[in-house]
Legacy VTK file of the C-alpha trace (Angstrom):
# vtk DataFile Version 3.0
C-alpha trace
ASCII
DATASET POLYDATA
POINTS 115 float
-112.537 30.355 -67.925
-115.957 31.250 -66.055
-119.402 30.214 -67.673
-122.252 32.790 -66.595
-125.731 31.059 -65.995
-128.844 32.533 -66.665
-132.671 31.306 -66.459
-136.200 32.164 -67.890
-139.523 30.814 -68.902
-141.894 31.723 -71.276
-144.121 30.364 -73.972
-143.310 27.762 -77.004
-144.385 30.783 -79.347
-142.675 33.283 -77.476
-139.290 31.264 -77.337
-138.913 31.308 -81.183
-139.288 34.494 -80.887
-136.552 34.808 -77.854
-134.021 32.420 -79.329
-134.126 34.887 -83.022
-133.552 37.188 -80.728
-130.695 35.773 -78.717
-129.091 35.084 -82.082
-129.155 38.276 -84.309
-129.347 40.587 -81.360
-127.239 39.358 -78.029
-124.762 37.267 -79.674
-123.230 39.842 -81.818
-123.282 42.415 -79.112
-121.362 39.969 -76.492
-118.735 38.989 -79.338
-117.902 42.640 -78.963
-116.767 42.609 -75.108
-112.735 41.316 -74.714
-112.704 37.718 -73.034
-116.335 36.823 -74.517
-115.765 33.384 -75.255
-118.862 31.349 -76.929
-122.449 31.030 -75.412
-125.161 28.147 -75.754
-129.290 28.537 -75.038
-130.644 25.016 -74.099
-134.504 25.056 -73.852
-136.685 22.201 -71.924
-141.085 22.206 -72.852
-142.995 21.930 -69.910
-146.651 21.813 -71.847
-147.029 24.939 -73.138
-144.399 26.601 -71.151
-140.165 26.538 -72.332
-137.394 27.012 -69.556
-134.752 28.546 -71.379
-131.128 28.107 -69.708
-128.713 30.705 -71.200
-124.842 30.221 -70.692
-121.586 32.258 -71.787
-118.662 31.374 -71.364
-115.598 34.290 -70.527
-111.991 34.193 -69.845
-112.165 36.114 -66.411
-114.302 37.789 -63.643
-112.780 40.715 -65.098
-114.163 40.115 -68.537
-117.350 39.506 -67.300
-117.690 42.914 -64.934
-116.786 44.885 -68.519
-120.092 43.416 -69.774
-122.331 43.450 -66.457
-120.853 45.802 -64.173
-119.087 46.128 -60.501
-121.964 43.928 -59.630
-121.556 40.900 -62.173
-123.888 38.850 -60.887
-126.729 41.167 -61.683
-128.782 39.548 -65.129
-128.137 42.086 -67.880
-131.637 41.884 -70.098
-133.070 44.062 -72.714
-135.894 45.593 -72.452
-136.791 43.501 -76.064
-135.757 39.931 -74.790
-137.600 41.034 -71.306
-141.026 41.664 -73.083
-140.505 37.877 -74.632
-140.463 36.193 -71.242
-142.901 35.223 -68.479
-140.301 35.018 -66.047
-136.572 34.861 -65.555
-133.827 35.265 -63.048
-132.218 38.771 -61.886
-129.418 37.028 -61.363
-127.014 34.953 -62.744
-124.773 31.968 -61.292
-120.861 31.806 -62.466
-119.169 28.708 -62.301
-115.159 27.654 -62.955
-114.815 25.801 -66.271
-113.202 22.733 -65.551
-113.455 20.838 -68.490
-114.796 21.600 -72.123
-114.507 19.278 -75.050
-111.924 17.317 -73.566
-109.521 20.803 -72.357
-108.534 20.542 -68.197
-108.868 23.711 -66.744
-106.911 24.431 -63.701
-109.377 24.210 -60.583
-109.462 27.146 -58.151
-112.487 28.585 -56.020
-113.971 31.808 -57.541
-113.180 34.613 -55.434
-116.196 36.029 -53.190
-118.472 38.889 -54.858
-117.043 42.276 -54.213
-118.525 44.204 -51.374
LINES 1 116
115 0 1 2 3 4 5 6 7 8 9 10 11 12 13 14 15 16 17 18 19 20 21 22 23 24 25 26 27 28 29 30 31 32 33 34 35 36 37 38 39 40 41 42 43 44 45 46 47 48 49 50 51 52 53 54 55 56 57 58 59 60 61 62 63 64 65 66 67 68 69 70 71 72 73 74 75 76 77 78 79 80 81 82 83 84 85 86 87 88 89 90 91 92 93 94 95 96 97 98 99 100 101 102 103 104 105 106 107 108 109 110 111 112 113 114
């Protein structure tokens, strides 16, 4: 299993307004790519100002490419969620899952980014 990380910032109106979004819009649209998993939005207030830390979580590399392309680690972001941010990352992290809710995974390095 491979979680996909993804970042932003904007503003503690605005991520209301992003995390409706996320929910009505982007969740059912990932639940219809093969090897989509689950996904989880943690937020963190900084003042007026909300990081927002995306993740999804997908049985493969290969699972993931079928939703972001040859180049998986580019951020894949509407032009609707885009307009709700003040900032956020073009592009994502992936990490091995290792453990979740008390499951081992086995360990293995994730293969280098196709040239």
């Amino acid at each position: 299993m491979i979680a996909r990380l993804w970042s932003a910032r904007t503003t503690s109106v605005q991520s209301t307004r992003y995390l409706e979004h996320f929910w009505e819009t982007v969740v059912p649209s990932l639940q219809t790519f093969s090897g989509y998993v689950c996904s989880s939005v943690l937020v963190r207030s900084h003042g007026d100002s909300v990081e927002i830390l995306v993740s999804t979580v997908w049985q493969s590399l290969q699972a993931i490419e079928a939703f972001a392309g040859s180049d998986r680690e580019t951020a894949v972001v509407a032009s609707e969620a885009a307009a709700l941010l003040t900032d956020y990352d073009r592009r994502v992290r992936h990490y091995e899952v290792a453990q979740m809710d008390g499951l081992f995974f086995r360990q293995s390095p994730l293969p280098d980014k196709p040239s």
